[in-house]
N, C-alpha and C positions, 0 to 999 in steps of 0.2 A: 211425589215422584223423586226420587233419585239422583244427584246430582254426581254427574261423572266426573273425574280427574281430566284435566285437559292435558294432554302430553305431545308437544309438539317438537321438531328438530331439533331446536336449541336447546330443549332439556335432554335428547338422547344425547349432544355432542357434547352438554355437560358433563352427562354422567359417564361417555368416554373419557373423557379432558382427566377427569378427576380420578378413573381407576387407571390412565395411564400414569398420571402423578404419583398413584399409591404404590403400583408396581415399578416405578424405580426408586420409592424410597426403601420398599420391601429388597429390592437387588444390592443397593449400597448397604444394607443394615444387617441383611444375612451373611451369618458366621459371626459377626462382630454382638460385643459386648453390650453396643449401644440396643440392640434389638430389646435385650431383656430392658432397658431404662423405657422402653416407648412400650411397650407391654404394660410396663409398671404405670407408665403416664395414664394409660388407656383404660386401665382398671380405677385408677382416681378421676377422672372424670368420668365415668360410667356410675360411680359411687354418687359424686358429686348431682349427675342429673337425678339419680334415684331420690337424694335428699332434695332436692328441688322438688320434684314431681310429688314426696311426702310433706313437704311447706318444715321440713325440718330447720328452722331458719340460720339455728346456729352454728350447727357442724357446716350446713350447704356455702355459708359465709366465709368458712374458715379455707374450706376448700379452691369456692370459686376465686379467693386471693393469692389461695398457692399456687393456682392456675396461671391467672391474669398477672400476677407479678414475676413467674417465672421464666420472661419469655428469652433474657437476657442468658440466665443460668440455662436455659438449653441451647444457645445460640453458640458458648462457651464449651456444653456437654460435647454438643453435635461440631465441632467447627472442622476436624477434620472428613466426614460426613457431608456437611455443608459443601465444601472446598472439591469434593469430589465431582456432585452435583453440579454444582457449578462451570467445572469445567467440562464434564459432558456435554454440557450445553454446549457452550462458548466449543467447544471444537467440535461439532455438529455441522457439517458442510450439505446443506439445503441445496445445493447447487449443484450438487452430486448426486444422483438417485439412487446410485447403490450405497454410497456412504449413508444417506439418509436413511433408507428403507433398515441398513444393516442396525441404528439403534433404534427398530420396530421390530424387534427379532421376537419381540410376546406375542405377536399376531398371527405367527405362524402356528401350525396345527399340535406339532414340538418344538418346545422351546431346546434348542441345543446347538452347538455351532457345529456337530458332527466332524470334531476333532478324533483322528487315531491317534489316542492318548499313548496304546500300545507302543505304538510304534517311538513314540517320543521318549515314553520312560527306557523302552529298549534301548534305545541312540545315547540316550546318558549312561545308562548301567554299562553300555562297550565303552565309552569315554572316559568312565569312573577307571575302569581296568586299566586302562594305559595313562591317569592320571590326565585327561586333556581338557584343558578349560573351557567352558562351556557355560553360557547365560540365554535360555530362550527366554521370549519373552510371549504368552500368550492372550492375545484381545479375548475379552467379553463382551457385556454392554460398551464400555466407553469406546468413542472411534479413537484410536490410532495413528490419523493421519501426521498430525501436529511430530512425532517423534518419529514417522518413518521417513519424511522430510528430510532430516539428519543424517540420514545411511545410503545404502544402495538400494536401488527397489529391485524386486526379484517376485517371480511370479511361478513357482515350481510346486507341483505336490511333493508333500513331506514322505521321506522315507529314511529309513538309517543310514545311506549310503549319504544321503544329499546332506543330514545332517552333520554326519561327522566329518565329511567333503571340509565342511565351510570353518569348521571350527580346527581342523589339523590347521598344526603351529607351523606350519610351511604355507598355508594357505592366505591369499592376501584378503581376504574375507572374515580371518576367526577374532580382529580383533572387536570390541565392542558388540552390541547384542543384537540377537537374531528375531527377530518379529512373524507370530506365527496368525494366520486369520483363516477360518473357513479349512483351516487341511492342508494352507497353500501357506509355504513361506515368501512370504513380502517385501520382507528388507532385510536386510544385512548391514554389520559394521553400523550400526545405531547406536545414538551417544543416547544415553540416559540422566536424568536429574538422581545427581547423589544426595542421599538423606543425611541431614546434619545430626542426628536423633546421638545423644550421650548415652542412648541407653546400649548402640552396639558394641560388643566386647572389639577389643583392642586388637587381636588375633584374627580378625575379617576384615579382607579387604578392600578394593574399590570395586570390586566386580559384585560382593554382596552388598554393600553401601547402595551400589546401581540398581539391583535387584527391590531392594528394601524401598529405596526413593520412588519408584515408579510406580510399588503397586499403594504405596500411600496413597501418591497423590493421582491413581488411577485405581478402579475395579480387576485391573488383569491379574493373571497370576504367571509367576514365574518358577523355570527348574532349572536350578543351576550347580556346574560340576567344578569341583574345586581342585584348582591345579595343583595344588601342594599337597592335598592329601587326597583327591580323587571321592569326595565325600559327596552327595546327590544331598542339594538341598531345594525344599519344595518352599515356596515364600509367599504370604495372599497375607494381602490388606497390613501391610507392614510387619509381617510376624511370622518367624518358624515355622510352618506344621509340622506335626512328631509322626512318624510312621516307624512298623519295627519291617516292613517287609518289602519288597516289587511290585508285588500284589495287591497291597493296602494303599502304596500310593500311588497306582492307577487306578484304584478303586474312588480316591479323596479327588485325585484330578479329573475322571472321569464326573463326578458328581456334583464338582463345583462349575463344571461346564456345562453344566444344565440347564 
């Protein structure tokens, strides 16, 4: 006779526990550079098991060391990765059921925060014309709370009036950054963590510094409009995105809010 597999709770909430683990390391890793080194890990240990499962004993050895001794060198690889993780967690407010349920946003039937990206890039591209300074700032996975904290809270759907409302230079609202969640702006006049990074040109200021710092050391992404030269810049995970057109970078914000 036959002996069945026993499958009980704890092994379904395992194997929840564990694809919910893999799906936020897959959200912090996507777009970035690190993705292709955990690709590359993944294909060396798949190699690795193959030489085990063939009793290749020497290559299998060579590997399972490059393995097991390099947990240090990924620790170093991933730390800004890690660092991200990490504070997802740690500002994760459990006590909040919308805050909570909001980094469970994979369980929904579409994953998307149902952002009008449209309308966003629009509100820039008028603020670019009249050169007006401008830093939105918009949540993905990570919560938010921690830096809305620091500003006004505001609870409005997004539209172009409301956005260049807040950010005209007569307004007591434009200065510091604007915080976008679900469609609805949230906070206003938000201080942001500046990036100390030597690698941004000298010629950018504290409002792209603020840009640069947050989506480090968070998953969000930011667009921001440069008062001196009226130039729309799109910023995720520490770094520039290049677009040539309106189009293409509603098309990249629209995508990465997915």
């Amino acid at each position: 006779m036959l002996d069945f597999i026993e499958f009980s709770f704890l092994d379904a909430l395992d194997i929840l526990l564990v694809a919910i683990l893999l799906y936020y390391i897959y959200k912090l890793l996507k777009g970035t550079v690190a993705i292709n080194i955990v690709i590359g890990i993944a294909i060396i240990f798949a190699i690795w098991k193959i030489t085990e499962a063939l009793k290749m004993q020497m290559l299998s050895n060579i590997l399972g060391t490059l393995l097991g001794g390099g947990v240090i060198a990924l620790i170093i690889v991933f730390q800004q990765e890690i660092r991200k993780f990490l504070l997802m967690v740690g500002t994760t407010n459990f006590s909040n059921k919308r805050s909570f349920f909001n980094q469970l946003k994979f369980l929904k039937s579409e994953i998307g925060s149902e952002i009008n990206t449209e309308v966003l890039v629009k509100a820039c591209n008028n603020m670019s014309k009249t050169k007006t300074g401008a830093l939105i700032v918009i949540e993905r996975t990570n919560n938010l709370d921690f830096l809305i904290s620091t500003g006004d809270a505001m609870n409005a759907l997004i539209n172009e009036v409301i956005l260049e409302s807040i950010f005209f230079k007569n307004s007591p609202l434009h200065d510091g950054a604007t915080i976008i969640r679900d469609n609805f702006v949230v906070a206003t006049r938000v201080v942001l963590p500046i990036s100390d990074s030597s690698k941004i040109p000298s010629r950018f200021g504290l409002r792209h510094r603020a840009a640069i710092g947050v989506t480090e050391k968070t998953d969000a992404v930011c667009l921001l409009v440069s008062e001196e030269t009226g130039e729309i810049s799109y910023i995720k995970d520490g770094e520039f995105v290049l677009y040539t057109t309106q189009d293409e970078l509603n098309e990249k914000l629209k995508k990465d809010l997915m």
